[in-house]
N, C-alpha and C positions, 0 to 999 in steps of 0.2 A: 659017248658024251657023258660026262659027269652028272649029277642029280642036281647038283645047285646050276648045272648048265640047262638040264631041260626045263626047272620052274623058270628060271628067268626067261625062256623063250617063248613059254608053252603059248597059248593061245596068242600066235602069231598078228591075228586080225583085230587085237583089240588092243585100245588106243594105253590102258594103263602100264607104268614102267612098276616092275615086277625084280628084285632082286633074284638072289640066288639063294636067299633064303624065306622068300616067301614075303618078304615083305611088302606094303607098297609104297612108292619114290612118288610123294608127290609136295615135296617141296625141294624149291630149290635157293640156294644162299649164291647171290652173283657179285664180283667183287667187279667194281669199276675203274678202281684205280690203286695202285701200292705206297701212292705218295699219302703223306700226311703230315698234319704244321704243330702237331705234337710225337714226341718220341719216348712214350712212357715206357717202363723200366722192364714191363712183364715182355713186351710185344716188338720191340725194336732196339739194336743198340742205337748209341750216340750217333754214331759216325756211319748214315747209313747209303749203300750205293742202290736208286730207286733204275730201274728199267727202262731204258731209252724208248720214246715214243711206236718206233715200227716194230715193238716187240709186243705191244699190248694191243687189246681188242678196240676196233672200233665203236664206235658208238652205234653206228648202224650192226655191226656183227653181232653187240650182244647184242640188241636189239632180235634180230634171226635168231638168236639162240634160247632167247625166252620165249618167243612164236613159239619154236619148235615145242618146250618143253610144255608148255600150255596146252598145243595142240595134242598134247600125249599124258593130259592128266594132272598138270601140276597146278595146284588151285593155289599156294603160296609164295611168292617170291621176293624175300630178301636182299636189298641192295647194300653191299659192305664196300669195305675197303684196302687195308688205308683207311682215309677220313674221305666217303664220297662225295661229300660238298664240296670238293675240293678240286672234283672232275667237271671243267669247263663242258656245258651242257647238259650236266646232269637234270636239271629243270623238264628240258626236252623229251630225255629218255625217259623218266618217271609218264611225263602225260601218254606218250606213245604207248609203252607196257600197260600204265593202266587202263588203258583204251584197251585191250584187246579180249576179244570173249572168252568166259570161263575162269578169268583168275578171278579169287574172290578176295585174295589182300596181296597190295603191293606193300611192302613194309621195307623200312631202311634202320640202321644200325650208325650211330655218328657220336662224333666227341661234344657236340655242342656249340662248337666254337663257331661256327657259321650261319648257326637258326637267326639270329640276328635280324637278317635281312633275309633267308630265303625260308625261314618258316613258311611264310603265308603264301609266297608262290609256289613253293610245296606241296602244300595245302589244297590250293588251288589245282594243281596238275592231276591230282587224283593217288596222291601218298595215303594210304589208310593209317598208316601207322609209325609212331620214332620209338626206338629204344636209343637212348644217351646216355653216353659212359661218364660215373661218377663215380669217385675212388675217395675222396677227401674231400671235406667242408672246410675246412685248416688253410687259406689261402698258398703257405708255406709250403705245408706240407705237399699239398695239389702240384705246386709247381715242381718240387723236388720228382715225384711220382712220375710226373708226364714230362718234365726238364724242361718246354717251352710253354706249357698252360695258361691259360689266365681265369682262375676257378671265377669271378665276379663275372666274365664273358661267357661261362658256360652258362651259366644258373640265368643270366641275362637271354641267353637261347633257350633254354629249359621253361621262363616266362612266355616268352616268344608263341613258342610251338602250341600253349596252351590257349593263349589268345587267339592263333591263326586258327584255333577250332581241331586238333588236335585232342584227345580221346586216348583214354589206356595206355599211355604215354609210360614205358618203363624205364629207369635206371638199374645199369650193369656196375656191379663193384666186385673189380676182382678184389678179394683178402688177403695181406700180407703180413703174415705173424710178425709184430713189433715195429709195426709201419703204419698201417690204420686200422686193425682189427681193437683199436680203443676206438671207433667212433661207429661201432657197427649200429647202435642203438640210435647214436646222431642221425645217420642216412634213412635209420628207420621213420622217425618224427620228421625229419625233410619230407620225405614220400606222402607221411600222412596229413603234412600240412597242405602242401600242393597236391596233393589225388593222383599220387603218382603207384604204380605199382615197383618191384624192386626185389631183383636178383642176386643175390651172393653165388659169386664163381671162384672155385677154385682155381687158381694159377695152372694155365696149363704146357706141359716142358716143350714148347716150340722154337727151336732157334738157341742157337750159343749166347749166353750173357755174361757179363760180367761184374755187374753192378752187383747183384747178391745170388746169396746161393738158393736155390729153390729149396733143397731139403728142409733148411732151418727156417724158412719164408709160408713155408705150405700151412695152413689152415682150413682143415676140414670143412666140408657142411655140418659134421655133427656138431663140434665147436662152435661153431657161429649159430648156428639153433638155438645152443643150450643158453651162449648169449643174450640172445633175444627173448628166451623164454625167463630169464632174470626179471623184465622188466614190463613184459607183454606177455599174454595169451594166447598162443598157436591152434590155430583149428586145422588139422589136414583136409586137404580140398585133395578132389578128382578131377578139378580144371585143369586144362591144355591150351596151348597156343600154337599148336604145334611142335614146338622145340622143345627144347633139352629139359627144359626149367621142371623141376616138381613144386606145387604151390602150396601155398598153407595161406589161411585167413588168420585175423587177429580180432580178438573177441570185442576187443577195444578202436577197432578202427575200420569196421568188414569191409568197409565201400575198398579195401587195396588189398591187394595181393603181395606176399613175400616168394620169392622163388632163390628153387638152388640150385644151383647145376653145379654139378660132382662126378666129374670124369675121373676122379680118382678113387674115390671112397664108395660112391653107389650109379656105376658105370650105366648111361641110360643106353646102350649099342643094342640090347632085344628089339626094342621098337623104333629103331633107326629110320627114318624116313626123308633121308634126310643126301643131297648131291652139294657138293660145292664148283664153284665154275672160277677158274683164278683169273686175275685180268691178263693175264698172258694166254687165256682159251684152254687150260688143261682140265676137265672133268675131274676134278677130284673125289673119290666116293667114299672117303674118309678122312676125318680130322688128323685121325692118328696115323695113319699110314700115309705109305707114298703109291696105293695103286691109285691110277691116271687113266684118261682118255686123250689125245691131244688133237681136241676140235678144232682148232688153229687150222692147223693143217687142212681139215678137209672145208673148211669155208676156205680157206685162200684157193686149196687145187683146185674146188669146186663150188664156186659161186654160185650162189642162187639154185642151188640143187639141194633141196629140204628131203627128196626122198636119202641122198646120205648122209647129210647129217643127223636125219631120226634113224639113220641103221647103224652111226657112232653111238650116239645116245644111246640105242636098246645093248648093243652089244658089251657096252661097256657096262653096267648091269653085271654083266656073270662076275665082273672085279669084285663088286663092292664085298670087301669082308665081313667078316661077322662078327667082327669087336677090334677095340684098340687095344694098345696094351702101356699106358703110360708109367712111370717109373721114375720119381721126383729123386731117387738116391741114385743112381748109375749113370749111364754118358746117356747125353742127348740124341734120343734116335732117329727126330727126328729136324732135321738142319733148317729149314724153309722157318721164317717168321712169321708170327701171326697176321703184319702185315701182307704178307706173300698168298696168303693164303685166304682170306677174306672171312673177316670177325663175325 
């Protein structure tokens, strides 16, 4: 047996999921659906063909799949997509997960366009938390970005969310050198007008595109820092939220936070903690790679039998690698969309 095979096994009897490199796995990112009623430029083409219904999880399934990981340590869980407001009952599933003991945040990832109306039953069902993708203030430009958006309907859910009582509420903006990397400082004053905290992401190479070329589109964290530090005051923080983000305060506005996640330039894979679950049940244990579990499977062979799918779960563990390897110049390694894969 390999060395990263015995850490991921070793102490058999105890509930925490343990890579193979020592890590610990206790969150988990769950995509609920692959559809979505925008088709923005980084994460999907135009013309896209989404996965017929008997291919994807049930709602009771993942349901049993977050039990399970709960029951094995996982104190955060993530609902993605696609755009999940988008997954008829999604309302249901949030009350259910957050009902269950030992998670201490259920948290979702959305385009906005839905808060609208389901902010506050949201809210209600026991959502701890939104992050909302926000790319452009630029009406125009918004829609060009996403192709079907409607930037006034987001910021309209983005209001929403805050009213329904909603908290640490962040905005994700991927950067696109000579796209909207001029309004980096805009997004910043949005954030700090509404109490919002706010992410710069690097574009990451998922999925064949054609709309533009990633090389000449890519925009650093360091870039976008040195931006922001033009017209703001950067404090580096040692806050976590769990995820990718590294945070910095602003000397001028401390009550928010700025985060970067930099999968290219300052790769956050050492302290990886991190499973994704695609709505088609494959355990993904890495963004950048394609090693898989496929849970599917053993919930359909074996219904209602949690001792194997927590012996899928642990096993799949010895997969998880120990870094990506992305490469914004060369062919796309890896083909799956970001909606495929859950944001």
């Amino acid at each position: 047996m390999k060395l990263k095979e015995v850490i991921a096994t070793v102490n058999a009897n105890d509930t925490t999921l343990v890579d193979g490199f020592n890590r610990k796995i206790d969150y988990l990112r769950m995509s609920v659906t692959d559809r979505c009623d925008f088709r923005c430029v980084y994460c999907m083409a135009e013309d896209m063909q989404f996965l017929p219904r008997q291919r994807i999880l049930t709602l009771e399934e993942l349901y049993q799949v977050a039990e399970r990981f709960i029951a094995m340590g996982t104190r955060k869980i993530r609902l993605t997509g696609g755009e999940p407001l988008v997954r008829s009952g999604i309302v249901e599933l949030c009350t259910r997960v957050a009902a269950l003991p030992g998670l201490r945040e259920l948290c979702m990832t959305s385009n906005g366009s839905q808060l609208g109306r389901l902010a506050k039953p949201l809210f209600d069902a026991g959502l701890s938390r939104l992050n909302i993708s926000l790319d452009s203030l630029d009406p125009q430009r918004f829609k060009a970005l996403t192709r079907t958006g409607d930037l006034h309907q987001v910021i309209a859910g983005i209001d929403a969310a805050r009213a329904a009582g909603f908290r640490r509420t962040k905005l994700n903006c991927v950067v696109l050198k000579g796209r909207n990397d001029g309004e980096i400082n805009d997004l910043v004053r949005f954030a700090i007008d509404r109490e919002l905290d706010i992410s710069f992401i690097e574009e990451m190479p998922l999925g064949v595109i054609s709309e533009h070329q990633r090389s000449e589109s890519y925009c650093s964290s360091d870039e976008v820092r040195a931006r922001i530090a033009e017209q703001f005051t950067l404090i580096e923080s040692a806050e976590s939220t769990q995820g990718p983000s590294r945070y910095w305060r602003l000397a001028e506005a401390p009550q928010i936070r700025i985060g970067f996640i930099s999968p290219h330039s300052h790769n956050f894979c050492g302290s990886c903690n991190r499973v994704r679950l695609t709505v088609e049940g494959r355990l993904l244990l890495c963004l950048g790679n394609e090693h898989a579990s496929d849970l599917k499977q053993v919930l359909r062979a074996h219904p209602g039998d949690s001792a194997r799918l927590d012996k899928a779960i642990r096993d799949a563990m010895t997969l998880k690698p120990y870094r990506h390897h992305f490469d914004i110049n060369g062919d796309v390694q890896i083909l799956r969309f970001m909606n495929m894969t859950g944001g």
